[in-house]
N, C-alpha and C positions, 0 to 999 in steps of 0.2 A: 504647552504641548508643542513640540520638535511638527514643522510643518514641509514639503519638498516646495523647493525654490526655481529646480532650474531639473530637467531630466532627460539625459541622452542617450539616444538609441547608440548600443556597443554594437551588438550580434543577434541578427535575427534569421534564421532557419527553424529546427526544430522548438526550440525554446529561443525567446527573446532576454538578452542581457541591456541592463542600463544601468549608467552611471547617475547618481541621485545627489544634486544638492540638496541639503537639510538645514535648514535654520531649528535651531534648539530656543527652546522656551527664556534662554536665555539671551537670545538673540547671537549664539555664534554660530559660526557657518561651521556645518561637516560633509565629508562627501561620504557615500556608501554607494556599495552596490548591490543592484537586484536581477534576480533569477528569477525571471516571468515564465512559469511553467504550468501553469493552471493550477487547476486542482484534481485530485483524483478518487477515488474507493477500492477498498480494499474488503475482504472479505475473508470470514474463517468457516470454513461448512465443516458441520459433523455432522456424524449418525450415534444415534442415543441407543439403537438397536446393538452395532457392532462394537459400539464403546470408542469409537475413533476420529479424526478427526482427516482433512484434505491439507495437504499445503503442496508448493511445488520447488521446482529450482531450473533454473535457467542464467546461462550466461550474463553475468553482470562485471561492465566493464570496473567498474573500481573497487570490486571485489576480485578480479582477476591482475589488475593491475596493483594490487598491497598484496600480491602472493598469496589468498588464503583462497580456501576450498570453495565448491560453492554454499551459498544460503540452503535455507530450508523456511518456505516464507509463504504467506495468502497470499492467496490470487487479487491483484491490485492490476488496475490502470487507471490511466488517463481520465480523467472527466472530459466528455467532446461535449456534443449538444443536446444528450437526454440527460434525464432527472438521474440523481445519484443511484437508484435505487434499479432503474431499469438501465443504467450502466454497469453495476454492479451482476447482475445478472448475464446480461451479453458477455463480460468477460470470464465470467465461470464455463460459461459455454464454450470459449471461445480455448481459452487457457486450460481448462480443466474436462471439457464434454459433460459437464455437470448441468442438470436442470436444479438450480433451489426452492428450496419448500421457503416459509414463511422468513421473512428477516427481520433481524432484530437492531435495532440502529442502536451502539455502543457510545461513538461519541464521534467529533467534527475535530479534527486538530492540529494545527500547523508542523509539517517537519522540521521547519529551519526557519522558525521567524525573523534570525539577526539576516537571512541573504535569499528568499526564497518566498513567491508569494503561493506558494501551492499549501493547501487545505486535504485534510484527507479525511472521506468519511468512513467510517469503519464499524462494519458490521459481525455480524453472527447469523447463520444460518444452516436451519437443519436440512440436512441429504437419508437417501435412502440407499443400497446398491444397487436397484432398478433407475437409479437417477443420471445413472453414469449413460449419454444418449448419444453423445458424438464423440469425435476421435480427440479433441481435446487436441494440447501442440502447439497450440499460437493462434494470433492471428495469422493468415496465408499471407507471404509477402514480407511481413516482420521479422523474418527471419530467429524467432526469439527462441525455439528449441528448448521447450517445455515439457519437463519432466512431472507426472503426478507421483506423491508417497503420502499414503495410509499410516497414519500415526497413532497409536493406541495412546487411552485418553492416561494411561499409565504413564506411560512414557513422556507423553508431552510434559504429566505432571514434572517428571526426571530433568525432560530438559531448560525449564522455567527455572526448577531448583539450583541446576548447576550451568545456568548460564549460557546452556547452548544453541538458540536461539538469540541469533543477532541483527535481525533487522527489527527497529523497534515497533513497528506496525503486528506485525506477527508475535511479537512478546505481550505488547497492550490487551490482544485480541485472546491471546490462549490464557491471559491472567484471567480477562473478565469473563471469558468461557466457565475456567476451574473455579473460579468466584460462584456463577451459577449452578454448576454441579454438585458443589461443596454445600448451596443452601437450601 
């Protein structure tokens, strides 16, 4: 088992980068590097009443920087210093003015394990339209301009089929949504 040797701080402000010696099981040296960025949650809320589902879109720099449109994606941030679950929550609120009903934990799973130590946990959670409590937007200050869209459970099935859906956090979540509706 590949063990780190030697590891140096590059860049730290918002996210911390290091450079990583690794000794391999075979005892050669490699270097790598890491993208210390936490871990975060992510969330998919429907309503089983309207048949729909929440997602949002907000400027995202390397989606703006490869030319293409914006996402259409769950409501995710950050992990700080609560429990996944009441993180999860505050940024529906935060991002979306959404209060959620009960949650359903999908699964825990690394984005980028070869350069990235962030984890994401990813849920499912049912809304009502009396849920919808604050102005939703962002957090104040984050400048992150938060767009909410109502997406019928039809359509999502459309956009899963044909690929339109590409942040993979929001493709995992609307699969194992239609997986549950389907059974």
């Amino acid at each position: 088992m590949a063990t780190i040797t030697r590891q140096t701080l590059v860049y730290d402000n918002w996210y911390r980068f290091y450079r990583l010696e690794l000794t391999m099981a075979d005892g050669a040296l490699a270097e790598r590097h890491l993208l210390d960025n936490g871990s975060a949650v992510a969330v998919l809320p429907y309503d089983l009443e309207r048949r729909c589902v929440l997602l949002i879109s907000q400027p995202r720099a390397a989606v703006i920087a490869a030319g293409e449109p914006p996402l259409l994606e769950t409501i995710a941030g950050m992990l700080e210093s609560a429990a996944p679950d009441d993180q999860v929550r505050q940024e529906a609120l935060e991002e979306a003015g959404l209060r959620l009903g009960a949650l359903v934990p999908v699964a825990s799973v690394w984005s980028m394990p070869s350069v990235s130590t962030e984890r994401v946990h990813l849920y499912l959670a049912e809304y009502r339209a009396g849920d919808r409590i604050g102005p939703g937007g962002g957090a104040e200050g984050e400048h992150e301009h938060i767009q909410t869209h109502e997406i019928s459970f039809d359509r999502l099935r459309e956009m899963v089929a044909e690929g339109e859906l590409r942040d993979a956090h929001s493709l995992v979540l609307a699969q194992a949504l239609l997986m549950r509706l389907a059974g």
